[in-house]
C-alpha positions as CSV (number, residue, x, y, z in Angstrom):
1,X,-11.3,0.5,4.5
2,X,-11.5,1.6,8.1
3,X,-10.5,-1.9,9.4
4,X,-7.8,-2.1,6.9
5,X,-6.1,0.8,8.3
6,X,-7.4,-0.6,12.3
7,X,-5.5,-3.8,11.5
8,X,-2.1,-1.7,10.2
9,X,-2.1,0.1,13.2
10,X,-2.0,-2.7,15.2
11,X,0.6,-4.4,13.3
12,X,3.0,-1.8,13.6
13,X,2.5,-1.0,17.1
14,X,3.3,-4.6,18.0
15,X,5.6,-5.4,15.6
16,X,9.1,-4.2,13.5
17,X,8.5,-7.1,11.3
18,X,7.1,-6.7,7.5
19,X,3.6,-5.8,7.0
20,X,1.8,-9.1,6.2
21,X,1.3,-10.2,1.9
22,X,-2.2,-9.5,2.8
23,X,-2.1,-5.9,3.3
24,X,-1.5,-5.9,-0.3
25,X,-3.4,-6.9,-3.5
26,X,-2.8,-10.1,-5.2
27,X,-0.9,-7.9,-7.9
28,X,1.6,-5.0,-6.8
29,X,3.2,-2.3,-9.2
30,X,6.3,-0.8,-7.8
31,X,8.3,2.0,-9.6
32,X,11.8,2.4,-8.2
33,X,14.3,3.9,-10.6
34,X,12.4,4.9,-13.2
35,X,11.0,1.3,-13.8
36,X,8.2,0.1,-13.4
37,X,7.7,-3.3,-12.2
38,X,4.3,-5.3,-12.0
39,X,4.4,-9.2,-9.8
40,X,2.0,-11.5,-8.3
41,X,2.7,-10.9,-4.7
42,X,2.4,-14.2,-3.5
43,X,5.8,-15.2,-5.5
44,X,7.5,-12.6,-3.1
45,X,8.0,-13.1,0.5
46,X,7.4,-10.0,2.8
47,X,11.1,-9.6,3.6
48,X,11.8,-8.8,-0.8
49,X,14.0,-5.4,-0.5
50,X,11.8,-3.9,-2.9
51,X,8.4,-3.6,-1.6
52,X,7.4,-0.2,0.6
53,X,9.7,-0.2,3.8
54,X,8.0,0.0,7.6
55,X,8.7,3.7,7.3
56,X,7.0,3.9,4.3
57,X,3.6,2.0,5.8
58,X,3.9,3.7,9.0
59,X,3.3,6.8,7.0
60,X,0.4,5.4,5.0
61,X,-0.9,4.4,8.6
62,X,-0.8,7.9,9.5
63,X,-2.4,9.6,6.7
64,X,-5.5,6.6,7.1
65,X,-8.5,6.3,5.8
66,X,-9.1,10.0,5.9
67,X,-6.2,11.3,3.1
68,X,-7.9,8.4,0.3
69,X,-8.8,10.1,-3.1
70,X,-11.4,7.9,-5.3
71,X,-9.8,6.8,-8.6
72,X,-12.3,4.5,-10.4
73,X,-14.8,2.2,-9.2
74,X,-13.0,0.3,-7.3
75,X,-9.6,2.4,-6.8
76,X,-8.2,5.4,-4.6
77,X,-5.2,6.9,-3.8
78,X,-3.2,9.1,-1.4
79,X,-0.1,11.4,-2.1
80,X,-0.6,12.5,-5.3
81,X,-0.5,9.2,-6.7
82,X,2.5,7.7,-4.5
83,X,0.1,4.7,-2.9
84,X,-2.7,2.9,-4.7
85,X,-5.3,0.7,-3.4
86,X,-8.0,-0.9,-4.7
87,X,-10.9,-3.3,-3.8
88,X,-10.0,-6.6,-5.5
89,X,-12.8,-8.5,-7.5
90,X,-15.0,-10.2,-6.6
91,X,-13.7,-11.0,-3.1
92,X,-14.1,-6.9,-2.1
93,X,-10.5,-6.8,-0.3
94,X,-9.0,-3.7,0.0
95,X,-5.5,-3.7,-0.3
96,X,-2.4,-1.8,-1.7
97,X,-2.1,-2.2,-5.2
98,X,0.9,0.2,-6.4
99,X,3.3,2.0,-4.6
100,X,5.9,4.8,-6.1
101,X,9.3,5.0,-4.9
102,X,10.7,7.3,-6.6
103,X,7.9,10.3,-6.1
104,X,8.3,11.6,-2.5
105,X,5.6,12.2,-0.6
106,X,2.7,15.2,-0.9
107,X,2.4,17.0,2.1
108,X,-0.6,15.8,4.2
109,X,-3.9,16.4,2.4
């Protein structure tokens, strides 16, 4: 986990550009609107609108490693449940999994 959040530092302190497909899992949830919308992310390209904006994973890059809550064995979360990761089997990357837009989020834990 620790050189997941190392790498998204360094993205976003050398770049404006999208956060690279492999920051996230292989499947994302999104809920935006009230809806809730599951896709393989590979069938999206970084730029889609809907997926969490540089704001949104410069915040996630703040709260780090340190603001993760386990959910599962192979799952945790930060912000009451805004941002979801998980360890994806059998490869063991840890990535975002789900993301909420619509819940704003907790203050820092």
């Amino acid at each position: 986990m620790a050189a997941y959040f190392d790498r998204l530092a360094r993205h976003l302190e050398r770049s404006d550009e999208p956060v690279p497909l492999d920051f996230y899992a292989d499947v994302v949830t999104l809920t935006e609107g009230g809806r809730t919308l599951s896709f393989r992310i590979k069938d999206v390209g970084p730029q889609a609108e809907r997926l969490p904006t540089l704001a949104d994973w410069r915040e996630i890059s703040r709260r780090g490693e340190g603001s993760l809550h386990p959910a599962g064995y192979r799952g945790c979360f930060f912000s009451a449940g805004k941002a979801w990761f998980e360890t994806n089997y059998p490869d063991g990357r840890f990535a975002l999994s789900g993301f909420d837009k619509d819940m704003p989020w907790a203050s820092d834990e």
